[in-house]
N, C-alpha and C positions, 0 to 999 in steps of 0.2 A: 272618249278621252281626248284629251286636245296634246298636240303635240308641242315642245320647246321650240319658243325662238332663239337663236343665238343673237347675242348682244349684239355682234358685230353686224346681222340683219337686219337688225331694228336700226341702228346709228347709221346703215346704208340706206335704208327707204326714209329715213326722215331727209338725209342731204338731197338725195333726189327729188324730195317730193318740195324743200325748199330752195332748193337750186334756183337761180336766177335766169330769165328767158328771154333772147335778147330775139326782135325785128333782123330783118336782112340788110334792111336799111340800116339797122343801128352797130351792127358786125362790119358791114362797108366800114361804115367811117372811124369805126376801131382801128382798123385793118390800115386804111388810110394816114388815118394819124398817128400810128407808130409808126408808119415808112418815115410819115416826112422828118420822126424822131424831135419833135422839139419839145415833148414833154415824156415821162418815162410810162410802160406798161400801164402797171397798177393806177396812176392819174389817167385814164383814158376811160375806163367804164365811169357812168353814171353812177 
């Protein structure tokens, strides 16, 4: 007999398993370019 998933288990492994995966190099220059603030957060990722 197979056990229930809970909905809410399934909607967590699918974001995880789609989640975006960023270089170190590319976290730096995230990192970077919202210090120097000239453009906002969300305009920063690729």
């Amino acid at each position: 007999m197979k056990k229930k998933v809970s909905s809410e288990k399934v909607v967590k492994d699918i974001r995880r398993r789609t989640r975006k995966k960023y270089s170190s190099e590319e976290k730096v220059r995230i990192v970077l370019e919202g210090l120097r603030g000239e453009e906002s957060i969300a305009n920063l990722s690729p």
